[in-house]
Backbone as CSV, one residue per row, in Angstrom:
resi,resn,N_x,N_y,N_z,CA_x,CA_y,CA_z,C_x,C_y,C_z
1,UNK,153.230,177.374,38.007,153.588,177.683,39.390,153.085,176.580,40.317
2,UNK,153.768,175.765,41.432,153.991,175.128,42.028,152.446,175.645,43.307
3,UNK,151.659,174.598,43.358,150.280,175.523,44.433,150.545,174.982,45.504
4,UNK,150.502,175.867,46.484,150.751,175.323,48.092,149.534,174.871,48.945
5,UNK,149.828,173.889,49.596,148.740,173.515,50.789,149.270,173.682,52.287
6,UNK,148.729,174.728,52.889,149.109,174.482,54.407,148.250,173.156,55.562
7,UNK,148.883,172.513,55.547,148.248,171.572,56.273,149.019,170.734,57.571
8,UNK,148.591,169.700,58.097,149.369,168.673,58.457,148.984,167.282,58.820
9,UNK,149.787,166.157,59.118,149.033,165.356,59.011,148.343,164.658,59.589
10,UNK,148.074,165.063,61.109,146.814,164.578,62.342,145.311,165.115,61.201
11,UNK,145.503,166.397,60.528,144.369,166.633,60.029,143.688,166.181,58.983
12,UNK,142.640,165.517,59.214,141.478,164.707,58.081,141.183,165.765,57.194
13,UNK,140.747,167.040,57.976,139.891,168.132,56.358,141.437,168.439,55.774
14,UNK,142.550,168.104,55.924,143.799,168.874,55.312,144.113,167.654,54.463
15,UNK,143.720,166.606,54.621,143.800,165.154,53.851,143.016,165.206,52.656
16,UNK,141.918,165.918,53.158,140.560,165.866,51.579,141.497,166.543,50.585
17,UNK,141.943,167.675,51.103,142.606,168.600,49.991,143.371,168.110,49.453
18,UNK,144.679,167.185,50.283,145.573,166.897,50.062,145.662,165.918,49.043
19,UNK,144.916,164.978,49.300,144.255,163.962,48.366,143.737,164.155,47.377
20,UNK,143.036,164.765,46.757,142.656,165.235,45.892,143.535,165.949,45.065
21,UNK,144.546,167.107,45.572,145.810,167.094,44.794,146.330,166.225,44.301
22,UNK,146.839,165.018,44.879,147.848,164.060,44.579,146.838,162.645,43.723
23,UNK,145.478,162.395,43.938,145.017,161.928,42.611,145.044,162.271,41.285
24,UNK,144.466,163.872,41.247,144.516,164.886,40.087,145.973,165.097,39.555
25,UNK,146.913,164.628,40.163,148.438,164.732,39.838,148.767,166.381,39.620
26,UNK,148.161,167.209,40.656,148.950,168.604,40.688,149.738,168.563,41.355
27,UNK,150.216,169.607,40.288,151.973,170.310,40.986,151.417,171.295,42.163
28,UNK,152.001,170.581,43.403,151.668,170.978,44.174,152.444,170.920,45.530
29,UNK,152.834,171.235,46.615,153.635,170.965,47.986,153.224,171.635,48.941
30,UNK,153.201,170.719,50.410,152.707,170.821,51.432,154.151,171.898,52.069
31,UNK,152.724,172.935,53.300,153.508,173.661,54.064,152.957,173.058,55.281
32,UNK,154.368,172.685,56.257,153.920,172.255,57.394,153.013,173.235,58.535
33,UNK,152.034,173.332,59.166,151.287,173.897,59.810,151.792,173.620,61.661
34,UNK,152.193,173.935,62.281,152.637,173.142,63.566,151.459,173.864,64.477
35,UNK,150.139,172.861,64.399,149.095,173.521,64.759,149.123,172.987,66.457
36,UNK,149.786,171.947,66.836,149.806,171.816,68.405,150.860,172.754,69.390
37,UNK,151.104,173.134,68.419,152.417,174.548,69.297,151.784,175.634,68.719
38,UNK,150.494,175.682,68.166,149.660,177.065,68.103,149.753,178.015,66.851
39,UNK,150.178,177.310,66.100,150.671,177.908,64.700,149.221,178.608,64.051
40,UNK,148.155,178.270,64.194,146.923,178.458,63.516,146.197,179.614,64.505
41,UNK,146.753,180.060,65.461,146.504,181.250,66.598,147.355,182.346,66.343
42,UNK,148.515,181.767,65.337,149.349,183.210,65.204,148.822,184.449,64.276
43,UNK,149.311,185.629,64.602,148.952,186.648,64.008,149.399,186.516,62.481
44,UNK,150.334,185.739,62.208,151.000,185.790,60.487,149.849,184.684,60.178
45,UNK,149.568,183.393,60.555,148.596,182.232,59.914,147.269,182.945,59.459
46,UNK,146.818,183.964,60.705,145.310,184.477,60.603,145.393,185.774,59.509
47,UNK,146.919,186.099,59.444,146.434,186.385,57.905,146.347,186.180,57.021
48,UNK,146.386,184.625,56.888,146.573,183.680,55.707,145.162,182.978,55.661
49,UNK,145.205,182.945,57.179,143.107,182.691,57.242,142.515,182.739,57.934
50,UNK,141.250,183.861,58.104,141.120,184.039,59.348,140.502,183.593,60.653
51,UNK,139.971,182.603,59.759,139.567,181.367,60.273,140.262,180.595,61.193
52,UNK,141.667,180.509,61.237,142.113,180.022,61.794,142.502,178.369,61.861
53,UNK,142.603,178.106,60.795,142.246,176.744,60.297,142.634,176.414,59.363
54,UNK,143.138,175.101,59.193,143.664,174.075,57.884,142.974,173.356,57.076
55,UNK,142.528,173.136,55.670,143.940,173.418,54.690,143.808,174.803,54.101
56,UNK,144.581,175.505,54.267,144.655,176.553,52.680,145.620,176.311,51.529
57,UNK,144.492,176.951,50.686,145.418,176.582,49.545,145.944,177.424,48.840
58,UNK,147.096,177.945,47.936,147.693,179.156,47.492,147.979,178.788,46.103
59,UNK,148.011,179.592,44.929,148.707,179.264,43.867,148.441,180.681,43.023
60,UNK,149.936,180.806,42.843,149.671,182.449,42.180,148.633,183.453,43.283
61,UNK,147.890,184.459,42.934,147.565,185.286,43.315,146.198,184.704,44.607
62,UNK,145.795,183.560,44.165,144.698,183.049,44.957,144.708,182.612,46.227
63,UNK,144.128,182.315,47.012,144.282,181.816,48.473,142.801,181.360,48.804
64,UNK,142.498,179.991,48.623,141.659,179.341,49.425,141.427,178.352,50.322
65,UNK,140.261,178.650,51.310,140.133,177.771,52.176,139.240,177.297,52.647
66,UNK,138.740,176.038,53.473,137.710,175.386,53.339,138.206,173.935,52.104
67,UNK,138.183,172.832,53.140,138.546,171.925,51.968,137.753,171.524,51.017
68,UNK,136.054,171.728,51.594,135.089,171.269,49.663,135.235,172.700,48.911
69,UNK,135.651,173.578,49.557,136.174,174.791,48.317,137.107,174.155,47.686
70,UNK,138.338,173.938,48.143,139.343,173.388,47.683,139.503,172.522,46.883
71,UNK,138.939,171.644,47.100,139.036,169.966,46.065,137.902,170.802,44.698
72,UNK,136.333,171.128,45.396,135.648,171.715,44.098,136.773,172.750,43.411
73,UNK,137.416,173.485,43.365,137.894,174.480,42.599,139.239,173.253,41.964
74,UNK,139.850,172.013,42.492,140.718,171.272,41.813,140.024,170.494,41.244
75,UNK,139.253,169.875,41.359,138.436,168.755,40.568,137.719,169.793,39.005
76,UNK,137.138,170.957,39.311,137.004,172.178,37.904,138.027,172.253,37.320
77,UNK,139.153,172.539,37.867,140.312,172.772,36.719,140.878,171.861,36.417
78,UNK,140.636,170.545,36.573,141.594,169.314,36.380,140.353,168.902,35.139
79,UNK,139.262,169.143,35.070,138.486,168.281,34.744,138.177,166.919,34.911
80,UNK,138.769,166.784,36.231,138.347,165.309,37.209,137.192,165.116,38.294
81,UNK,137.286,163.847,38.941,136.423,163.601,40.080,135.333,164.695,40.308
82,UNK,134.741,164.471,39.107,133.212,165.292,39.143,132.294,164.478,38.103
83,UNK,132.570,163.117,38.526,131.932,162.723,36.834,130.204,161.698,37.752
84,UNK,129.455,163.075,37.853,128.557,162.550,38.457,127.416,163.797,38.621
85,UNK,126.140,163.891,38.801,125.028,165.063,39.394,125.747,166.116,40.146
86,UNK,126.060,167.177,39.930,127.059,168.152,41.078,126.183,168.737,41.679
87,UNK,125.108,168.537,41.960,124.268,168.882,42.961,124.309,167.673,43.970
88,UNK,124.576,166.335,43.341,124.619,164.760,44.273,125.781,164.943,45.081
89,UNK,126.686,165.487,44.516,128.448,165.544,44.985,128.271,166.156,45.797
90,UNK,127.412,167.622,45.821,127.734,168.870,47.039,126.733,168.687,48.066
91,UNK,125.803,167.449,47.563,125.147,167.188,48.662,125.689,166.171,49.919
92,UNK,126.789,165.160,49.068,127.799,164.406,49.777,128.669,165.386,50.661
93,UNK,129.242,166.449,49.754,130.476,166.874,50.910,129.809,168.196,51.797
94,UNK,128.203,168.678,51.292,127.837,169.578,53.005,127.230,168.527,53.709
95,UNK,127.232,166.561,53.606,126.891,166.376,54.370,128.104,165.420,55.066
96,UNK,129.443,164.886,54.838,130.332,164.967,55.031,130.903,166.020,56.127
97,UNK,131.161,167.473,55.892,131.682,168.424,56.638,130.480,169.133,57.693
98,UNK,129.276,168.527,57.499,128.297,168.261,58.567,128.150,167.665,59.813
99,UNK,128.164,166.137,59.125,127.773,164.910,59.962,128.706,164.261,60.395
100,UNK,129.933,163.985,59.238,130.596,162.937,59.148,132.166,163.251,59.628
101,UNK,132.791,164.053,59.096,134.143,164.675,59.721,134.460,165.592,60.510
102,UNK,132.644,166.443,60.116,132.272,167.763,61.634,131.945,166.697,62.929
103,UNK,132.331,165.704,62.799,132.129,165.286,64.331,132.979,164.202,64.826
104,UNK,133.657,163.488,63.401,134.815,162.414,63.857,136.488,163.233,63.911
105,UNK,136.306,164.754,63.740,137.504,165.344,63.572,137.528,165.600,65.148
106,UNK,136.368,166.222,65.796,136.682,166.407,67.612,136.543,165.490,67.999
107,UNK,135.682,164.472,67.871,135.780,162.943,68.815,137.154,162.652,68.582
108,UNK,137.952,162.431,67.596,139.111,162.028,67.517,140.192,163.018,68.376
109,UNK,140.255,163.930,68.201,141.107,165.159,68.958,141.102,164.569,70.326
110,UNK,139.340,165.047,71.127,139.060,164.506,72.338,140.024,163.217,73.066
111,UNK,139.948,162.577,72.023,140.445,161.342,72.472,141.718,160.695,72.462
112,UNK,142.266,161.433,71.504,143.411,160.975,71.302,144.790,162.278,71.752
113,UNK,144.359,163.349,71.510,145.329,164.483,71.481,145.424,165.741,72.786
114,UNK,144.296,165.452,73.780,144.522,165.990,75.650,144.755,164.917,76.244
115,UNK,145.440,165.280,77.396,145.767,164.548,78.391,144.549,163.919,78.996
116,UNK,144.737,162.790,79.442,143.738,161.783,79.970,142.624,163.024,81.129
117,UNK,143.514,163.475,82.077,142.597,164.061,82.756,141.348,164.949,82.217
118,UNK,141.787,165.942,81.084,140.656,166.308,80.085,140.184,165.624,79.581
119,UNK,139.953,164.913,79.222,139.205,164.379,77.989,137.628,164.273,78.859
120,UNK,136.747,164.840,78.360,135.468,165.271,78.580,134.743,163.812,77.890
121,UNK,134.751,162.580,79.255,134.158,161.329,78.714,132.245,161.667,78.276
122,UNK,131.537,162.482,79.057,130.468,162.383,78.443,129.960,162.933,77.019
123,UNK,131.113,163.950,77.100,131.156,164.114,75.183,131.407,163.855,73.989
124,UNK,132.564,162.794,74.528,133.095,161.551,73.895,131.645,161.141,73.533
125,UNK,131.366,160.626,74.597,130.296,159.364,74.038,129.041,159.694,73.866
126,UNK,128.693,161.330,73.392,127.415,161.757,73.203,128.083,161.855,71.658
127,UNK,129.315,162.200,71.072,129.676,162.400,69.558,129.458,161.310,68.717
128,UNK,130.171,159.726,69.791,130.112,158.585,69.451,129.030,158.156,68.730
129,UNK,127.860,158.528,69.357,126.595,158.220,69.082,126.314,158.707,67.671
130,UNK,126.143,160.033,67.812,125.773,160.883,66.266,127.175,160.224,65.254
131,UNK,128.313,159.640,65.495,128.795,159.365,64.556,128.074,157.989,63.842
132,UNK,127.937,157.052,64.886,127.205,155.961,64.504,126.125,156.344,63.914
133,UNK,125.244,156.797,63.207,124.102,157.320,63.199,124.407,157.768,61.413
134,UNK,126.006,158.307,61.691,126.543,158.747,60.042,127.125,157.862,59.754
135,UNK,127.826,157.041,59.834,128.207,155.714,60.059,127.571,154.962,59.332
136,UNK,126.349,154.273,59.581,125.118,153.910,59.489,124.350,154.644,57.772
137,UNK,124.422,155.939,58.128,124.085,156.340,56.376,125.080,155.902,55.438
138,UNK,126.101,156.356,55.861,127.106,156.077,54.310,126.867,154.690,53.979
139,UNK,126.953,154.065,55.487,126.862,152.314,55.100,125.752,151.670,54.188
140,UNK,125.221,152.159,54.400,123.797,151.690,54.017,124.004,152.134,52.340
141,UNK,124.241,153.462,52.265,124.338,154.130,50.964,125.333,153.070,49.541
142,UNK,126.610,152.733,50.602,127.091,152.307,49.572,127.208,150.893,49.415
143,UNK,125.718,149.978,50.330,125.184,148.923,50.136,124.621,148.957,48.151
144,UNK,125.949,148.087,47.730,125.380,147.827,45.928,125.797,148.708,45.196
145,UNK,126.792,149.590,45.702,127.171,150.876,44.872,129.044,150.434,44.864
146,UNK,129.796,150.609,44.443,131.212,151.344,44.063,131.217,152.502,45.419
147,UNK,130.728,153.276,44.779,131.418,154.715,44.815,129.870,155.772,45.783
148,UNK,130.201,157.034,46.520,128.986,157.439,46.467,128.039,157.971,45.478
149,UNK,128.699,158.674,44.645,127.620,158.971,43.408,127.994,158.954,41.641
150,UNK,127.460,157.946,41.656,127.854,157.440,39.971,128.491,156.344,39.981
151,UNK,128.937,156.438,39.076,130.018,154.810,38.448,131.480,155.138,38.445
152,UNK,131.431,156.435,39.601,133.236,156.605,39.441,133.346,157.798,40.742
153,UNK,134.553,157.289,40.749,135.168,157.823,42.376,135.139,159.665,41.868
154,UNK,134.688,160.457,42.751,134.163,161.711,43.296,134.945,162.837,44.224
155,UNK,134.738,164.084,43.838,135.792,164.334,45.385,134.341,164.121,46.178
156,UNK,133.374,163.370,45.812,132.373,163.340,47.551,133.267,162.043,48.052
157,UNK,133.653,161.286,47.628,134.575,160.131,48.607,135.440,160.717,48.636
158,UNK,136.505,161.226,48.314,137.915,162.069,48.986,137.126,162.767,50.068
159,UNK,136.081,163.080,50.317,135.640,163.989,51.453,135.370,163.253,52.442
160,UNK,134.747,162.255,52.095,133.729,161.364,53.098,134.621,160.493,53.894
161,UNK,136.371,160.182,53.158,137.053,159.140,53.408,138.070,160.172,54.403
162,UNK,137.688,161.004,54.617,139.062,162.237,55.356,139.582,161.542,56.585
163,UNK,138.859,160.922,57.221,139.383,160.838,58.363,138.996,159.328,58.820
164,UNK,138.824,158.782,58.183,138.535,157.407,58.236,139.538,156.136,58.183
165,UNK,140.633,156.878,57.603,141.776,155.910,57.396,143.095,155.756,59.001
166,UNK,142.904,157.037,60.058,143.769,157.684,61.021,143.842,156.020,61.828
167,UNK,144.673,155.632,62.537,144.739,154.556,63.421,144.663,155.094,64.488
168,UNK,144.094,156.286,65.166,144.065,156.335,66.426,142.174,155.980,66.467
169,UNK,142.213,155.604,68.087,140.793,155.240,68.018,139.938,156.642,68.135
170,UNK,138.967,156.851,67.775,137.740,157.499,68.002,135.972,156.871,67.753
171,UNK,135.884,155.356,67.894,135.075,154.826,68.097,134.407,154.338,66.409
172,UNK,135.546,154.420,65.569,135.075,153.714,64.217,135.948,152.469,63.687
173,UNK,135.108,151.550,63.846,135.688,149.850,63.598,135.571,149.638,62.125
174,UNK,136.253,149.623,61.645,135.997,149.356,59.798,134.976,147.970,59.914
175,UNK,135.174,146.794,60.553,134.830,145.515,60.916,133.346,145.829,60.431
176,UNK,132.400,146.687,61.512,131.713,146.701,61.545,130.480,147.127,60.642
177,UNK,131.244,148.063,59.730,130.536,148.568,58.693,131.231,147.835,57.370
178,UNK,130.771,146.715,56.917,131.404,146.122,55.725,131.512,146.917,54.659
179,UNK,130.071,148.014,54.016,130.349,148.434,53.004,131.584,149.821,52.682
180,UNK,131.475,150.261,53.900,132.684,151.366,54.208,133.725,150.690,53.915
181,UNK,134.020,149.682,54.737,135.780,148.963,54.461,135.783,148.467,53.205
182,UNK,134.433,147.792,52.055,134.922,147.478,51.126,135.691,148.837,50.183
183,UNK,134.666,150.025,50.557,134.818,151.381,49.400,136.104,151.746,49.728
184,UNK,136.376,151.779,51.391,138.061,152.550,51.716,139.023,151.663,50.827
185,UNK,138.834,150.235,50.984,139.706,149.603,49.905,139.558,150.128,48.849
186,UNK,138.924,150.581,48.095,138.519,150.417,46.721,139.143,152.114,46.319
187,UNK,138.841,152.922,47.135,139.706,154.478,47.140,141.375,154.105,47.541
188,UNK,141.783,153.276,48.703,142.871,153.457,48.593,143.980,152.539,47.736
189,UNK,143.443,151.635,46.628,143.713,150.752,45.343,143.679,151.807,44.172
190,UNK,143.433,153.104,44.485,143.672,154.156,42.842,144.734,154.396,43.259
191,UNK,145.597,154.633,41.660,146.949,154.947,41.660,146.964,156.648,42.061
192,UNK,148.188,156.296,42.800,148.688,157.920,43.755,148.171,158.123,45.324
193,UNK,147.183,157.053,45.582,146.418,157.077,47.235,148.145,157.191,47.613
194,UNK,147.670,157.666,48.764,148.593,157.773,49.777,148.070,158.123,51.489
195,UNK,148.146,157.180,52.548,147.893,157.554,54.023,148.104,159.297,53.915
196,UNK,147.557,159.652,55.089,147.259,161.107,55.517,148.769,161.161,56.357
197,UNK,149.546,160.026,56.941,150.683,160.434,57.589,152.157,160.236,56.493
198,UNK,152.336,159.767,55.193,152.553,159.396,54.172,152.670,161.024,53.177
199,UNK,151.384,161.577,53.272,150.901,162.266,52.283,151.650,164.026,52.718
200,UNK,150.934,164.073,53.898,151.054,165.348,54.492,152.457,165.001,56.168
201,UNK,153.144,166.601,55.793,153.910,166.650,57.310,153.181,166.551,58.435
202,UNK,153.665,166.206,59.723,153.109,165.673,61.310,152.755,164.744,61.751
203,UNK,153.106,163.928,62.704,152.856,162.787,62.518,152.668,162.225,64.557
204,UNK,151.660,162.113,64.612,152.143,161.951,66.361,153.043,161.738,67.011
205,UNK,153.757,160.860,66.335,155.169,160.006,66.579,156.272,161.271,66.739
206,UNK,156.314,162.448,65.824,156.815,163.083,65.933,157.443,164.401,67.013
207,UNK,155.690,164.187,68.023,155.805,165.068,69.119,155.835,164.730,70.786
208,UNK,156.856,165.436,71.166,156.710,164.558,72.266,155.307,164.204,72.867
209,UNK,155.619,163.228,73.577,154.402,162.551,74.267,153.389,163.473,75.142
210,UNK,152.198,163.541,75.243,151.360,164.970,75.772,151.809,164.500,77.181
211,UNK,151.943,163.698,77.792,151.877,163.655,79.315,153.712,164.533,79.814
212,UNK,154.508,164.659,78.623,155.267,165.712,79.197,155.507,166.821,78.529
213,UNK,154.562,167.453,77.591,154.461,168.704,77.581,154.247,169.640,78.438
């Protein structure tokens, strides 16, 4: 049976999942989520999760959500991207969905997806900060390393890389952190990578422009 992902593709945590499907080579297909026209507020989505939030995942009788649920429960049944300490891995992706995408997923929103008049500049640049700060760890981390943990790519890099690849700005320069841009190369050179706008439906381009909504 064919496993579904509701996602789309502004979203980084709907990318971890997504990604991780399409390395592991599951049979698998995206459901578009049309989360800027409120799709994730509707009464049918919140019973799909009540969370309110992307990715879920479906296959046969199951339904999960939370993307390090997600990738951990595909990386177990694939017998992949776990070839490392799984206490090292889950320490990568609660600190990932912590530090690292729990704070470049709203700086990015902030900045790129309200109208100029909202955008709340001193919170911008109080997130900016704590991102640099995570920024700064991974960098350092994967000073002399490949990968974050072991001698082979992880879903802790499908996690860590969620939102790192997006071209809109939210205050992360690949330039600046050499060892990040060498590893993003080095994840998106495995066969099956694919961009988050590539991979998954939505695409900014696709909606009209916010200044005439």
């Amino acid at each position: 049976m064919t496993a579904q992902l509701w996602c789309f593709g502004e979203s980084g945590n709907a990318y971890k999942a997504a990604l991780t499907l399409e390395l592991t080579g599951y049979d698998w297909k995206p459901v578009f989520v049309d989360f800027f026209r409120g799709e994730t507020r509707d009464p049918a989505f919140l019973t799909l999760n009540e969370m309110g939030e992307v990715p879920v995942f479906q296959e046969g009788g199951m339904t999960l959500t939370q993307s390090a649920v997600i990738q951990l429960h595909i990386a177990e049944k694939t017998g992949t991207w776990l070839d490392g300490h799984r206490a090292e891995i889950m320490r990568w992706l609660f600190w990932d969905n912590h530090r690292l995408s729990g704070q470049a997923g709203p700086t990015r929103f902030l900045m790129n997806f309200l109208p100029p008049d909202k955008c709340p500049t001193e919170a911008i640049a109080f997130q900016q900060k704590r991102l640099r700060a995570a920024y700064k760890t991974l960098n350092e981390h994967l000073a002399g390393r490949d990968w974050i943990v072991g001698l082979n790519p992880t879903i802790a890099d499908l996690s860590c890389c969620g939102y790192l690849y997006y071209p809109e700005p939210f205050g992360f320069q690949r330039a600046e952190w050499p060892n990040i841009d060498r590893w993003l190369d080095a994840i998106a050179a495995l066969p099956g990578w694919k961009h988050p706008y590539d991979l998954m439906p939505g695409n900014p381009s696709d909606r009209v422009p916010k200044e005439e909504t």
